[in-house]
MARBAFI-592028 format. One record per residue (C-alpha): residue number from 1; residue in one letter; chain; x, y, z. Coordinates in Angstrom, 1 decimal. Layout:
<rs>
@pos:NUM, code:A, unit:A, px:X, py:Y, pz:Z
...
</rs>
This chain:
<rs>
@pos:1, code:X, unit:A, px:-65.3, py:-2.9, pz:43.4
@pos:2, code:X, unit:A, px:-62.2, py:-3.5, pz:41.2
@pos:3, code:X, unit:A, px:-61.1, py:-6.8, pz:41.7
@pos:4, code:X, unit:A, px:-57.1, py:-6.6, pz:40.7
@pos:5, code:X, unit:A, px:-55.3, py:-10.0, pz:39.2
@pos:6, code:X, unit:A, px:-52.3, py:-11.2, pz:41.1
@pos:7, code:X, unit:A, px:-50.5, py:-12.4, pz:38.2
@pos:8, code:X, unit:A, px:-50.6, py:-9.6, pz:36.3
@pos:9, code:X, unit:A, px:-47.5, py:-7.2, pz:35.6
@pos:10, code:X, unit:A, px:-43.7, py:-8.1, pz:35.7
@pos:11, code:X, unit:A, px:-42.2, py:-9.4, pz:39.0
@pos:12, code:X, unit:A, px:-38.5, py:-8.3, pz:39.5
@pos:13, code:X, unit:A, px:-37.1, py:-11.5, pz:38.4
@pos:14, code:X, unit:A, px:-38.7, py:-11.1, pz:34.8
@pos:15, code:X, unit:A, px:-38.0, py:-7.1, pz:34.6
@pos:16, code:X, unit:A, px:-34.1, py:-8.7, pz:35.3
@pos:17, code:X, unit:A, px:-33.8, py:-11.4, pz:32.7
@pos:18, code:X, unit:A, px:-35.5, py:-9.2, pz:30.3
@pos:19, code:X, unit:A, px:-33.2, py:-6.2, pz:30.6
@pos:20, code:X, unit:A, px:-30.1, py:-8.7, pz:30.9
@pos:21, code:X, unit:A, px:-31.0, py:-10.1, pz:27.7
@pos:22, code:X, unit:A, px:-31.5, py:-7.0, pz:26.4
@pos:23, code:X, unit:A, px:-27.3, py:-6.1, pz:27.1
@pos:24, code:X, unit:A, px:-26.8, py:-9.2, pz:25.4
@pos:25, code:X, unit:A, px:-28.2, py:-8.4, pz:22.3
@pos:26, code:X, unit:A, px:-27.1, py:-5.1, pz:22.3
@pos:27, code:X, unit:A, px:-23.4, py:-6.2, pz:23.2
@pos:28, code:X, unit:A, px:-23.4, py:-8.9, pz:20.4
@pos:29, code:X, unit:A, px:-24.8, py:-6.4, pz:18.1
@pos:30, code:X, unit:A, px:-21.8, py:-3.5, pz:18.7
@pos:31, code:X, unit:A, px:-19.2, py:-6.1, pz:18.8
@pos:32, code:X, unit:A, px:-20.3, py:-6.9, pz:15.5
@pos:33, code:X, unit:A, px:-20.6, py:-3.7, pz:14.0
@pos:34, code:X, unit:A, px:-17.2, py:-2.7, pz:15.7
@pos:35, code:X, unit:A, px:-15.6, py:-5.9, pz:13.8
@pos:36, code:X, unit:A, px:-17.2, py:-4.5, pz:10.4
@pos:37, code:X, unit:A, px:-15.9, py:-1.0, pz:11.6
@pos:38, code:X, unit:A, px:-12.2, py:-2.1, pz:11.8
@pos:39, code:X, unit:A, px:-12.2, py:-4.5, pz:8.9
@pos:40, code:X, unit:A, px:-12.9, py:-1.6, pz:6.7
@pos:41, code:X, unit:A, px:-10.4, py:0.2, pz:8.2
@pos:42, code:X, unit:A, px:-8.1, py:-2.6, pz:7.3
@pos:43, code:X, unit:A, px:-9.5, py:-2.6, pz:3.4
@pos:44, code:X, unit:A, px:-8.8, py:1.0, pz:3.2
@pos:45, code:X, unit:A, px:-5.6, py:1.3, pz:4.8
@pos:46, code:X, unit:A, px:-4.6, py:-2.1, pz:2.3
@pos:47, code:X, unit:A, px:-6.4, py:-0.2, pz:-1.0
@pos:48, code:X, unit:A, px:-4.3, py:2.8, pz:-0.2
@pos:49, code:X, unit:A, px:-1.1, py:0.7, pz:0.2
@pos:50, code:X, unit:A, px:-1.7, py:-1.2, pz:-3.2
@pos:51, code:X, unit:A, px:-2.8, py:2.2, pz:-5.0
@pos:52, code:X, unit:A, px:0.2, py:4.1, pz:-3.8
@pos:53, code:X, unit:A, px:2.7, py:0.8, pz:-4.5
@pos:54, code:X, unit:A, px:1.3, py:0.5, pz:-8.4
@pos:55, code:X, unit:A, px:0.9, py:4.0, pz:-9.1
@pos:56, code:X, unit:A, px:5.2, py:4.0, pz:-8.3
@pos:57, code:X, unit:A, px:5.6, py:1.0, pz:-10.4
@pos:58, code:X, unit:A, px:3.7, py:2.1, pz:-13.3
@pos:59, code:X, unit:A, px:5.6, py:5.2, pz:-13.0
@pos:60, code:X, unit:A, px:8.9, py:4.0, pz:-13.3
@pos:61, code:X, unit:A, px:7.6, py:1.6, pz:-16.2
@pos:62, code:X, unit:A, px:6.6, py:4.1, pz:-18.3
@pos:63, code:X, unit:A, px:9.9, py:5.5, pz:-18.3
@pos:64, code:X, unit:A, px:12.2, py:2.4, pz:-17.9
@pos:65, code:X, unit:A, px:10.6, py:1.1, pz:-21.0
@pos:66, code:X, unit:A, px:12.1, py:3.7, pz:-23.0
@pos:67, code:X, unit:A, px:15.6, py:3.9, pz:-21.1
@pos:68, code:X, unit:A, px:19.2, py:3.4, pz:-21.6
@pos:69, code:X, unit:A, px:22.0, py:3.0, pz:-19.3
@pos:70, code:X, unit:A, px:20.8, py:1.5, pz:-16.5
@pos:71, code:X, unit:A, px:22.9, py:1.7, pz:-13.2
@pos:72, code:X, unit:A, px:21.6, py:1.0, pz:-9.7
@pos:73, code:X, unit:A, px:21.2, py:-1.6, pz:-7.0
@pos:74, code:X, unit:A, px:19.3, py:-1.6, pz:-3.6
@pos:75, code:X, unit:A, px:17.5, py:1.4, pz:-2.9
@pos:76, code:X, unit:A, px:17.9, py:3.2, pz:-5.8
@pos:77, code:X, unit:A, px:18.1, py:3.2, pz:-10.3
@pos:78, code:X, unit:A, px:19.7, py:6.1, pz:-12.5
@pos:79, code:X, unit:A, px:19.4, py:5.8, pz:-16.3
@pos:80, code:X, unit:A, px:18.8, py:8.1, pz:-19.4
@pos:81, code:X, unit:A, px:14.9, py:8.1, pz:-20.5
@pos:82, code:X, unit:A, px:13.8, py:9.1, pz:-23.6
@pos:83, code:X, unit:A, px:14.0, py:12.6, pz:-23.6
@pos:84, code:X, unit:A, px:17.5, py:12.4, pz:-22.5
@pos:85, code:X, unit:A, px:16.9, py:13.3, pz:-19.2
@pos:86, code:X, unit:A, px:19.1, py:11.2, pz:-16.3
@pos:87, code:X, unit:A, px:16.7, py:10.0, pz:-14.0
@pos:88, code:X, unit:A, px:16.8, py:8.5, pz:-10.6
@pos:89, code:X, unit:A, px:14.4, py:6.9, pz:-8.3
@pos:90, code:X, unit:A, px:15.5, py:6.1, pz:-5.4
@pos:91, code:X, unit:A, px:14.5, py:5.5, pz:-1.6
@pos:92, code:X, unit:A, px:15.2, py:7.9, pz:1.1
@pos:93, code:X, unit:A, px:13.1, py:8.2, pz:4.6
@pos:94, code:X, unit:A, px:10.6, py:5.6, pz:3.5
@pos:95, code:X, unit:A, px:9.6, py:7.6, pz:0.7
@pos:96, code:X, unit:A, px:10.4, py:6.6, pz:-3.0
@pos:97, code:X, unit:A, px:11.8, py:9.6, pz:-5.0
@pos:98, code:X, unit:A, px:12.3, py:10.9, pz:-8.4
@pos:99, code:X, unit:A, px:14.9, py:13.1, pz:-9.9
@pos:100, code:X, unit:A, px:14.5, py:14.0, pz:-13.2
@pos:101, code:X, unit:A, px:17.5, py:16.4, pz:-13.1
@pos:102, code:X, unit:A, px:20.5, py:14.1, pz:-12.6
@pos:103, code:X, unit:A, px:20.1, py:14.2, pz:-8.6
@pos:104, code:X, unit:A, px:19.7, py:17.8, pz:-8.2
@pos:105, code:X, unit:A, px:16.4, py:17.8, pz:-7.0
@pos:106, code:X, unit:A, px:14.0, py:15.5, pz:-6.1
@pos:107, code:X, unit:A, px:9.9, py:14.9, pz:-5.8
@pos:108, code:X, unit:A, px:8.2, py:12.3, pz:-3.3
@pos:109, code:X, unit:A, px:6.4, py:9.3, pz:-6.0
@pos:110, code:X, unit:A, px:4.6, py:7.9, pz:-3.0
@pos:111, code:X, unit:A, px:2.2, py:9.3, pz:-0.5
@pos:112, code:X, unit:A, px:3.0, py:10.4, pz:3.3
@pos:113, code:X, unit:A, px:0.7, py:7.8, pz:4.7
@pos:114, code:X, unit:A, px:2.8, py:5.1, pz:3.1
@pos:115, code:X, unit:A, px:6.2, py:3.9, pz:4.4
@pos:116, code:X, unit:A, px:8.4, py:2.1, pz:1.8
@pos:117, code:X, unit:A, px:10.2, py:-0.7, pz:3.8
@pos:118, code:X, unit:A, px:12.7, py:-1.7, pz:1.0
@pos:119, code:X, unit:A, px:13.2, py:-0.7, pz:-3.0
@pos:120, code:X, unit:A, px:15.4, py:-2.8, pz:-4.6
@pos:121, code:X, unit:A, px:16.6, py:-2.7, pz:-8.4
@pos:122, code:X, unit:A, px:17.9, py:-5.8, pz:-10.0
@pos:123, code:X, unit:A, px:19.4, py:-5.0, pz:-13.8
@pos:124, code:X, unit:A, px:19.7, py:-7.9, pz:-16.2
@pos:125, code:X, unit:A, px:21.1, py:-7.1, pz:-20.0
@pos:126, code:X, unit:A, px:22.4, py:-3.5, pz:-19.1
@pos:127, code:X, unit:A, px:25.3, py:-3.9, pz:-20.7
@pos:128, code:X, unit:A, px:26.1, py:-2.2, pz:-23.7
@pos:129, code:X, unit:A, px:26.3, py:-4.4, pz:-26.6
@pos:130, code:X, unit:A, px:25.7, py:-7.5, pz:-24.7
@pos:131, code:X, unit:A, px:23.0, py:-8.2, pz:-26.8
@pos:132, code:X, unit:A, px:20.4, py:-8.7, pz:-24.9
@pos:133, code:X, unit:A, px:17.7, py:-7.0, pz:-23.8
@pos:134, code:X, unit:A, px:17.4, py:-4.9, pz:-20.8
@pos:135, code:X, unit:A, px:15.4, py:-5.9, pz:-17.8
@pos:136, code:X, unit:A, px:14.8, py:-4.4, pz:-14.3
@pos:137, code:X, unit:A, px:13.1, py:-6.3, pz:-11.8
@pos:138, code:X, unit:A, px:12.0, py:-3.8, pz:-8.6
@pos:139, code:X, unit:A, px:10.8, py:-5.0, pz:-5.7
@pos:140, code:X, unit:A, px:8.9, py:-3.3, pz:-3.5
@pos:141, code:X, unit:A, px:7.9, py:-3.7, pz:0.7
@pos:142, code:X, unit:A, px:5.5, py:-1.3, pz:1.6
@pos:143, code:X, unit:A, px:3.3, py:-0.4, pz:4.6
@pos:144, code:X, unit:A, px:0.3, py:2.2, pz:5.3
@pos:145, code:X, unit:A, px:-0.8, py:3.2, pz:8.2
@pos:146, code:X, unit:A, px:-4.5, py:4.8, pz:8.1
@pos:147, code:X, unit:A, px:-7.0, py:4.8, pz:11.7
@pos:148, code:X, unit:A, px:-4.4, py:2.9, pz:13.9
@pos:149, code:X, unit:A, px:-4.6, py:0.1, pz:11.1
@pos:150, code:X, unit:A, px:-1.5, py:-1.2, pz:9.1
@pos:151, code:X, unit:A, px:-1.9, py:-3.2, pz:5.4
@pos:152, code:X, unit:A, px:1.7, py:-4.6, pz:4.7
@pos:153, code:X, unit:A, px:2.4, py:-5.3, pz:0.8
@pos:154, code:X, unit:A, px:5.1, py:-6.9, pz:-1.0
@pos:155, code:X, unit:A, px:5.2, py:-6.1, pz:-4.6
@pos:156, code:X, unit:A, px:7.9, py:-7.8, pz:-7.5
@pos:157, code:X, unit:A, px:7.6, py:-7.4, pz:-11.3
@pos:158, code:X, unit:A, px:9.9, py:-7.5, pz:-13.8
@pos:159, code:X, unit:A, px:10.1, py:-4.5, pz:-16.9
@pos:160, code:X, unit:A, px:12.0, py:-4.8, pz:-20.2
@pos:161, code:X, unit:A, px:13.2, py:-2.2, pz:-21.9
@pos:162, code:X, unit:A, px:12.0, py:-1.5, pz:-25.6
@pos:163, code:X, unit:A, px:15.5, py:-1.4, pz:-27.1
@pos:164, code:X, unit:A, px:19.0, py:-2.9, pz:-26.4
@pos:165, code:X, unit:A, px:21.6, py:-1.4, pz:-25.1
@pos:166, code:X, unit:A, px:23.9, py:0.4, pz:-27.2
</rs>
């Protein structure tokens, strides 16, 4: 005959803490991994913020470094580059734009899935034969909005023009 052992198996009570343990671990374990999920989210929604806000910046320096006459304010900057073309960047719907035609026709500089808050212009040493040389400081508030997650970045720096006004 078979003689069975009364204490062998699981009794309900062990089966119960085992599989409730179980939960735990795998709650702990998707929490975390939905924490990782949405922090990347964040880092990519940021990086696309910061990539569309200094590729708009670098823009403007490239041609603001060779400019003259400088008029503008909040929102928006006209001036002459260096192939004598006026040019104006300016803010409209969230989106910074650039004319390159004297306002007849402008191009989005930033990307749909950023929102431009605010672009402001601030012109020291425009004036001709002040002396000095001329320097824009932009400032620029931007948002994205990527996955349901929003990066907010403010952005200042100052350019100086390559030659004084004349």
């Amino acid at each position: 005959m078979n003689k069975t052992n009364k204490n062998s198996g699981l009794t309900l009570v062990e089966l119960v803490v085992a599989v409730g343990i179980f939960g735990l671990v795998v709650t702990v374990v998707f929490g975390v991994f939905g924490l990782a999920l949405t922090s990347q989210r964040r880092i990519i929604a940021l990086k696309n913020v910061e990539d569309n806000a200094r590729f708009s910046i670098e823009l403007m320096a490239r041609e603001i470094r060779t400019g003259r006459n400088f008029s503008g304010g909040i929102g928006s900057l006209s001036f002459i580059n260096a192939k004598s073309e006026s040019v104006i960047y300016r803010l409209n719907s969230n989106v910074i734009e650039k004319s390159s035609d004297g306002g007849i026709s402008f191009l989005p500089v930033t990307g749909p899935e950023t929102i431009i808050d605010y672009l402001n212009f601030y012109l020291a040493g425009q004036a001709a034969g002040d002396g000095l040389q001329p320097r824009i400081t932009i400032t620029i508030g931007a948002t994205s909005r990527i996955n349901n997650q929003s990066a907010n970045l403010k952005v200042q720096t100052t350019i100086s023009g390559r030659f004084l006004q004349s």
